[in-house]
N, C-alpha and C positions, 0 to 999 in steps of 0.2 A: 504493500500500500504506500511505501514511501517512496518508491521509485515512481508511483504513479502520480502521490503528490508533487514531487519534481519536474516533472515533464509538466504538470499541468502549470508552476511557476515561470516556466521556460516559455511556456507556449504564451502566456498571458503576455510577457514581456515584448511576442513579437505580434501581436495581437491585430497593432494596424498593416501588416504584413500580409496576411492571411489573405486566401481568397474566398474561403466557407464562412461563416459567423463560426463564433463559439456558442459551444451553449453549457449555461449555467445552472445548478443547480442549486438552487437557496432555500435556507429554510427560514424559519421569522425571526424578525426584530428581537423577541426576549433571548434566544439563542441558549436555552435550556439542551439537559443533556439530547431530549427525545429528538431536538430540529436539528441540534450539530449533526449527530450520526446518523441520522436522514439522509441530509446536504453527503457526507462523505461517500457512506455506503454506497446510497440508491447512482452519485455520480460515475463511482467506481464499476454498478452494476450495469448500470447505462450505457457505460460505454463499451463493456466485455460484449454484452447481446446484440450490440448495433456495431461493432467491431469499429466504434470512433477513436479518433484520435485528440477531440475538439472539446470532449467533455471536462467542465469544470468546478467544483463543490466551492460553495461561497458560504463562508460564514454573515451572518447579517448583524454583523457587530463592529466597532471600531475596532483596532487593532490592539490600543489601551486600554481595552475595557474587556476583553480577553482573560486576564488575570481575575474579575471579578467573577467567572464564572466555575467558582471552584470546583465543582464534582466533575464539569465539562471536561477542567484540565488535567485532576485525578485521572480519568479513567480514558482520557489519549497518551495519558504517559506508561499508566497501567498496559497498554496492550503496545507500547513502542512507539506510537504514530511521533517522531520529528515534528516538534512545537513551531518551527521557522518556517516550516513548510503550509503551516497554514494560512489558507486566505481570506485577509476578513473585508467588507463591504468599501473602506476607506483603500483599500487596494486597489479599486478598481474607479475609474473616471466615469462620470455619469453617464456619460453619451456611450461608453462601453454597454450600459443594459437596455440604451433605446438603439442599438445598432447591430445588439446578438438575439439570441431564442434565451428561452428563459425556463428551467422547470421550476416549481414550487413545491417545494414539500413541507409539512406541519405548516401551511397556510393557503388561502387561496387568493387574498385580495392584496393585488398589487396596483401601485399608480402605472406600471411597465405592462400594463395587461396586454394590449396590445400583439408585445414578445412573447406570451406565454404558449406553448405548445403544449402542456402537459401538467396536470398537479397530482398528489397525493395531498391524503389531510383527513383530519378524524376527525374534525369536526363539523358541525350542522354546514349545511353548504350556504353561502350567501350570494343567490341569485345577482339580485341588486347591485352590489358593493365589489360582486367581482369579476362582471364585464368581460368576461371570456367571451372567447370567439367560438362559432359552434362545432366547429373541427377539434375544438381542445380535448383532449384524452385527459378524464375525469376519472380515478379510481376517490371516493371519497367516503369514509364507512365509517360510524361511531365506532370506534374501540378504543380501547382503554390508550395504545401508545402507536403514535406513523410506523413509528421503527417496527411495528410488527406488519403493518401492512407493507413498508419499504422488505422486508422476510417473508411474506404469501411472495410476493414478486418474484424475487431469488430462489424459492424452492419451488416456483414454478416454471422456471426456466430448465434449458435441455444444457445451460454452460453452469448448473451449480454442480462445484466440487469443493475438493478440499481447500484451493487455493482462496475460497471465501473464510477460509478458517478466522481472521484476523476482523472483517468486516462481521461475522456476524457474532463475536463475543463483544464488539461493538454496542450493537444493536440491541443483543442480550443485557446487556446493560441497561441500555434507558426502557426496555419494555418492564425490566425487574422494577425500576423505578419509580416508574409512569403509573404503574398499576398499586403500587404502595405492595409490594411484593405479592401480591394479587389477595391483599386482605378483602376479606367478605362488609366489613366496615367501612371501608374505604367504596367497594361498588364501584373500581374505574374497570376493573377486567372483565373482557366480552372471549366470548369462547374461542375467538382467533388467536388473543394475544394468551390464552392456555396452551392452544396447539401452535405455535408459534414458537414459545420459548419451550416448549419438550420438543420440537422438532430440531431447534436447536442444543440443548443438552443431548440431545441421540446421536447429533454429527460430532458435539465435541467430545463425545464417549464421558459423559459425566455419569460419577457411579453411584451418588449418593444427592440426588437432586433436590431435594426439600432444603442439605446443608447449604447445598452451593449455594441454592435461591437466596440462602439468608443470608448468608456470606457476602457476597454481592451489594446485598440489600442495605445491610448496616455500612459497608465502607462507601458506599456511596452517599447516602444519610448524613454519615460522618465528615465526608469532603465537601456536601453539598453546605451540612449546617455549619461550618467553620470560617466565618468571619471576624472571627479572630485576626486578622491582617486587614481589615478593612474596615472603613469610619462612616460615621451616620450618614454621608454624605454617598459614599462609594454602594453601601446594601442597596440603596433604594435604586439606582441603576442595577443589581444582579440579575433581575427577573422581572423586567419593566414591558408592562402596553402601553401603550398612548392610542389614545381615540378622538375622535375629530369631528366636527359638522363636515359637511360638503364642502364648505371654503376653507378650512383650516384654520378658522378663524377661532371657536370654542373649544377646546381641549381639556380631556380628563386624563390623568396620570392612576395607574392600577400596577403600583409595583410591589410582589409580591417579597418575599421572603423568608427564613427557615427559623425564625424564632418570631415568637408573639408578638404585636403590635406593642400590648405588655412594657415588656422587655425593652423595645425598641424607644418607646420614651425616655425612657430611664436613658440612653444612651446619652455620650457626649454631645453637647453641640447638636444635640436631634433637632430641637425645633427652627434654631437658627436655618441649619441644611434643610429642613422641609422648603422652608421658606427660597432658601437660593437655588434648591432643584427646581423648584417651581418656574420661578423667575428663568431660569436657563433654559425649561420645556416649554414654557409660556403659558401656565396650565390656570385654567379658572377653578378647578379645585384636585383632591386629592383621593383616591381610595387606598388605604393602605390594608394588604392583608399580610395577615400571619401565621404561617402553617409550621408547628413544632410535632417532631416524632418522637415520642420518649416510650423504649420498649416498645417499637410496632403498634404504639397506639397514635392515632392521630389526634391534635387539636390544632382547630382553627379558630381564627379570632380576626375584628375588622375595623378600622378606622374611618371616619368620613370627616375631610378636612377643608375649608372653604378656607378659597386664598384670594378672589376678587370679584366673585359670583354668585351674588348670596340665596338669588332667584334659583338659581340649577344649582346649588349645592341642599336648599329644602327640598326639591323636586324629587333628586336622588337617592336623598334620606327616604323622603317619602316611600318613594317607587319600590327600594328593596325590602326597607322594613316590614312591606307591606304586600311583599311577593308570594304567591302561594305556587308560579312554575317557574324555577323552582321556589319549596317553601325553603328559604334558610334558616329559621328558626333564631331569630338572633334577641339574645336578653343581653341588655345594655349592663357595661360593666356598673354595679352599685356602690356606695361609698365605702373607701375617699372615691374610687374609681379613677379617672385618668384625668388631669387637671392639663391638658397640652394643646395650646394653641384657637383654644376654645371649639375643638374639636368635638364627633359623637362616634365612642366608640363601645364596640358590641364582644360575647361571646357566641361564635358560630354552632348551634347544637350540631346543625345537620353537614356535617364532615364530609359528605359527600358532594356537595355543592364545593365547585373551584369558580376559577374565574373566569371558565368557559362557560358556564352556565350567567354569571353577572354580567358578561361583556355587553349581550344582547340588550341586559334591562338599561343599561347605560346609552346604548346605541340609539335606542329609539327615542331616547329624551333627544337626540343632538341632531335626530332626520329632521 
């Protein structure tokens, strides 16, 4: 995989050279473990079954902001992948993604739609918002993590062999994780991403699979929750959406994280940093979530912060609090409760609710 990351650095370099387009493979903005090893794998796959030479995996992140993605960088060095070889968003010139093809993986809506020739994505499809062209090759199916649908792909092909060995303990990774090592609690695992990851413990000859799952599970957990090198300012960039009106004029910030909101106050310098991420994203307010794993149990917990929008920050208090698809179930932390920045924040009962289920309710307040 790292000879392949190479050539694909090489080839980027001569990129206005070419006579073909490139084409890219990205996966989204928050640039979690499940979209990095999408973007790599599926690029890597893409290219073995169409025997290209033009294929190229794009991370959708700055280059400096790479390091914030702890578990991501854990488990590329855990299986070898060359840290230099990777390519992130700020690598590549804009006119490069309105001038190549484009595939999406763990997303569907891009301002490049246009380029797009192909998505993968596990989540609800948005018609509307993502402007495909009708030739676009749409595999798009709830399951708990892409990376297992980017693994239906590869084991349904006639070029899988061993030489996928490296791509798919990749993959094995963010589906163990995706799916919160496919707790019943949690409710993200769909019977694909079951036969999915036995399909893959059967190629990597695993002999004790429950351990490995947990194995897996906890050091990722571990890499993921470890912001121990990183300040109030840096978390809230880890695991960031941003959403938008039509003109990009109103903006919500939904940046998640591996310890509690909680917690997260209590930090150095939190409120100050709320306040200058804001101003840097340009965001009329804030949701902050917090999802901590202590012993394979999940808690979630949620913040709602209004930074210049006092109209759309009660709307959205409203709309969630008040949400029964999904219901989140959120009881407002009680006294002293959270005294930060004149904020409303909540405990999430219903743990199965992420921020793929909230995006939508956010979405339609900004149509």
């Amino acid at each position: 995989l790292n000879l392949y990351l190479l050539m694909c650095k090489k080839l980027l370099e001569l990129e206005s050279e070419l006579e073909i387009p490139l084409i890219f493979v990205l996966g989204n903005e928050s640039c979690d473990l499940d979209s990095a090893v999408s973007s790599l794998a599926y690029a890597a796959h893409y290219s073995k079954i169409h025997n290209l030479t033009n294929v190229i995996p794009i991370f959708n992140i700055k280059t400096d902001e790479l390091p914030l993605k702890t578990e991501v960088v854990y488990h590329l060095k855990q299986n070898n992948i060359e840290w230099n070889l990777i390519i992130c968003i700020d690598q590549l010139e804009e006119r490069m993604l309105a001038d190549n093809k484009l595939i999406l993986v763990d997303h569907h809506v891009s301002k490049f739609h246009k380029q797009v020739i192909s998505v993968i994505d596990h989540r609800p499809y948005d018609e509307i918002g993502a402007k495909l062209n009708s030739n676009v090759n749409k595999n798009i199916q709830q399951v708990g993590s892409c990376s297992s649908l980017i693994m239906e792909s590869i084991a349904n092909s006639s070029k899988y062999d061993d030489s996928y060995k490296i791509v798919i303990k990749l993959l094995y990774g963010a589906i163990v994780l995706d799916t919160v090592n496919f707790s019943k609690e949690a409710d993200k695992a769909r019977q694909l991403d079951f036969d999915m990851a036995k399909l893959i413990e059967k190629s990597l000859n695993i002999k004790n699979p429950e351990d490995y799952r947990k194995t897996v599970f906890e050091n990722l957990v571990k890499a993921r929750s470890d912001v121990s090198s990183l300040n109030s300012l840096q978390i809230l960039s880890k695991d960031l959406k941003i959403i938008s009106d039509s003109e990009n004029i109103i903006r919500v910030a939904i940046p998640g994280f591996p310890i509690s909101v909680l917690e997260y106050s209590k930090l150095e310098n939190a409120e100050n940093n709320i306040q200058k991420f804001a101003e840097q994203n340009n965001c009329d307010c804030v949701i902050l979530m917090g999802m901590k794993v202590i012993d394979g149990v999940v808690g979630r917990d949620l913040g709602f912060i209004n930074i210049k929008n006092e109209k759309l920050f009660d709307k959205i208090l409203t709309t969630i609090v008040a949400s029964k698809n999904p219901a989140l179930e959120l009881v407002e932390y009680s006294s002293p409760g959270i005294e930060f920045l004149h904020g409303k924040f909540f405990k999430q009962l219903n743990i199965k609710a992420s921020r793929k289920q909230i995006l939508p309710l956010v979405k339609s307040l900004l149509s």
